[in-house]
C-alpha positions in Angstrom: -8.0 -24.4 11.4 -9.4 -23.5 8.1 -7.5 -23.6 4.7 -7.4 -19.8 4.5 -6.1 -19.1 8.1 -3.4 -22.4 7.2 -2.2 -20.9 4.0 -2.1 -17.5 5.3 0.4 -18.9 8.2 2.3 -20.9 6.1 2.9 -18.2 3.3 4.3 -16.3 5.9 6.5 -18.3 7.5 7.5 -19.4 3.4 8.3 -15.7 3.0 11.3 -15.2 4.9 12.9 -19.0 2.8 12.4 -17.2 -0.3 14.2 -13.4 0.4 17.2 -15.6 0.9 17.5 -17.1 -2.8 19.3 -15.4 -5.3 18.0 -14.8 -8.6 19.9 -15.6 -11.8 19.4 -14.9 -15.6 16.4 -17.8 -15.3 13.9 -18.6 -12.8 14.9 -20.9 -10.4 11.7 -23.3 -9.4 11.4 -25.3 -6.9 9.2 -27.2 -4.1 9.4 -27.7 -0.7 6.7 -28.9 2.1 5.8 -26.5 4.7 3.9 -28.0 6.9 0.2 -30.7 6.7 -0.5 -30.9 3.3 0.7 -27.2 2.0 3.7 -27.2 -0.2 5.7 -23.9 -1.7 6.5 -23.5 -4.7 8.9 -20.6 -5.2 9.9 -18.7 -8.5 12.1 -16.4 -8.3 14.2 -14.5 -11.4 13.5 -13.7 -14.9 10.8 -16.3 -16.3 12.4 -17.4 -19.7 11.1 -20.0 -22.6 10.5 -23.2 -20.9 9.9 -22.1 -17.4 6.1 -23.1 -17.8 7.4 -26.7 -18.5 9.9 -27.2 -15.2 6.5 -25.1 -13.2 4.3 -27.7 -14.3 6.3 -31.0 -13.3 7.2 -29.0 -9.9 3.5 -28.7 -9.3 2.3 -32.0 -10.6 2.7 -34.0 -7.6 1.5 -31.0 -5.3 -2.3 -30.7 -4.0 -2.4 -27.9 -1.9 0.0 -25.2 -2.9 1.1 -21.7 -2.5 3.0 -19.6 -5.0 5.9 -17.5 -3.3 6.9 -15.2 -5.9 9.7 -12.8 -7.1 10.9 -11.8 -10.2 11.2 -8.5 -12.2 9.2 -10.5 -14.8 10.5 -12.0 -18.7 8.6 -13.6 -21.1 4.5 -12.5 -21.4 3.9 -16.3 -22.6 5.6 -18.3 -19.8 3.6 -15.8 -16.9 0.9 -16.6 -18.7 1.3 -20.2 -19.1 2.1 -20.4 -15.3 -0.6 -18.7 -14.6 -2.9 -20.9 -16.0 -1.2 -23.7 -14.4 -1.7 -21.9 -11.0 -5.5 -21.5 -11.8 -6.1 -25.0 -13.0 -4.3 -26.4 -9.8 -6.3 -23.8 -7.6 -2.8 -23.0 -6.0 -2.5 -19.1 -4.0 0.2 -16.8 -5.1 2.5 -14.6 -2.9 4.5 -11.4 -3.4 6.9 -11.7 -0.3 7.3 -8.0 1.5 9.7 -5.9 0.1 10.1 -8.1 -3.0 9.1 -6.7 -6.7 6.8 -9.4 -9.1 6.3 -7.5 -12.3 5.2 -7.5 -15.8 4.9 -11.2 -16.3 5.1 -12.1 -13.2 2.4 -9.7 -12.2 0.5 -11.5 -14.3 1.0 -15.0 -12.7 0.3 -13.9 -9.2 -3.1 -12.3 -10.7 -4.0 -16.5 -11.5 -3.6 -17.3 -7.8 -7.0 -17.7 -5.5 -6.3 -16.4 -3.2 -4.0 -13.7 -3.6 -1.5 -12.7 -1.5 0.4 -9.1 -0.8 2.3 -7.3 2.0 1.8 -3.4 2.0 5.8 -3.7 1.0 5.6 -5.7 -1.7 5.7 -4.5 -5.1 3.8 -5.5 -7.2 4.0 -3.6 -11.2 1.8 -3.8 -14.2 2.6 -2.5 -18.2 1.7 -2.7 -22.0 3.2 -6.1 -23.2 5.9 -5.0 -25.6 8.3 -6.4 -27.9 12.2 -4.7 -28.4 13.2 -4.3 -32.1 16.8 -2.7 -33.1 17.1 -2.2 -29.5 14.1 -0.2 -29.3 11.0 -1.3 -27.3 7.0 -1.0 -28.7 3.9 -2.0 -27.4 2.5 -5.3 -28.7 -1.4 -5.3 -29.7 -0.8 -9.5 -30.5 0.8 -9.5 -27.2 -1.7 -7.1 -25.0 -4.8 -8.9 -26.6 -2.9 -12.1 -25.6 -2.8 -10.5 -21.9 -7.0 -9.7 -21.9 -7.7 -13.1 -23.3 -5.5 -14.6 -20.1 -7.2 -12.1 -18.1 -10.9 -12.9 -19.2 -10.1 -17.1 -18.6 -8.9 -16.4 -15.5 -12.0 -14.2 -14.5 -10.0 -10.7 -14.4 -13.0 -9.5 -17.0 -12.4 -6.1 -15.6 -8.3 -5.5 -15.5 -8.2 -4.1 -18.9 -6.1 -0.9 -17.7 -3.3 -2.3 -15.8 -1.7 -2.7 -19.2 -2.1 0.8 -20.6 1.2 2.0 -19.5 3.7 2.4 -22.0 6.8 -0.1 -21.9 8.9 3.0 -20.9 6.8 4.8 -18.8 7.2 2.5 -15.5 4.7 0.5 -13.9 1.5 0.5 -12.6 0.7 -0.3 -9.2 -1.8 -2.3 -8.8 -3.9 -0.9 -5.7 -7.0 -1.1 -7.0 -7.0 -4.4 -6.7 -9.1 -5.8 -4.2 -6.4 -9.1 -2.8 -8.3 -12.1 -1.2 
């Protein structure tokens, strides 16, 4: 069987493991095999300062890896930060159906090769942003830090999925081509 029909199967049957843990105010990481040599690694809630550090020792001792994914999304840095631990490892990301991965966690499932997405999985884009006075405002420091994430990871193209406002919504990403 090759690595891509493998993966495929195994994210899949990973899928169903993952709609059945809870999110909390943090992400909750963690690792379990799932059959040969594949592994999955889960991440579900909000991703929070020092997230990046419990992903990487999780994924340390993993070779081949899929991503399960599911989180409304948190802090630009740590989605970016796991995301470049995703790409470095060469691990595949997963949006489970009828699960949201958003804003920075959008981002992390963009690191993944491959990608992938059920047609009910939702998966939501927007301008970084930071809230002051309890008022939130795009971020150029933080949306130039988003291209530059997007340009090492070979997303040279993606430039628009971050032009919606932080309170204008989301934007779907369907014009992404998912492999």
């Amino acid at each position: 069987m090759s690595r891509g029909n493998g993966m495929q199967r195994v994210v899949f049957i990973s899928l169903a493991t993952l709609l059945t843990v809870s999110g909390g105010h943090a992400a909750d990481i963690g690792r379990e095999p799932a059959g040969g040599d594949i592994e999955v690694i889960t991440v579900t809630g909000v991703l929070n300062e020092g997230d990046e550090d419990t992903f990487r020792k999780i994924a340390a001792n993993s070779g081949q890896a899929v991503v399960v994914l599911n989180s409304e999304g948190g802090l630009v840095k740590t989605g970016i930060e796991i995301g470049r631990a995703i790409r470095l490892r060469g691990f595949a990301t997963a949006v489970p159906p009828r699960t949201l991965c958003a804003s920075a966690c959008a981002l992390t499932w963009l690191a993944g090769s491959p990608r992938y997405l059920d047609d009910t999985s939702k998966l939501g884009f927007h301008a970084a942003y930071s809230v002051v006075d309890g008022k939130a405002s795009e971020s150029g420091v933080g949306n130039a830090l988003v291209g530059a994430y997007l340009n090492q990871i070979g997303l040279r193209d993606c430039h628009r999925l971050c032009h919606v406002g932080p309170s204008r919504g989301y934007r779907v990403a369907f014009s992404l081509q998912v492999v």
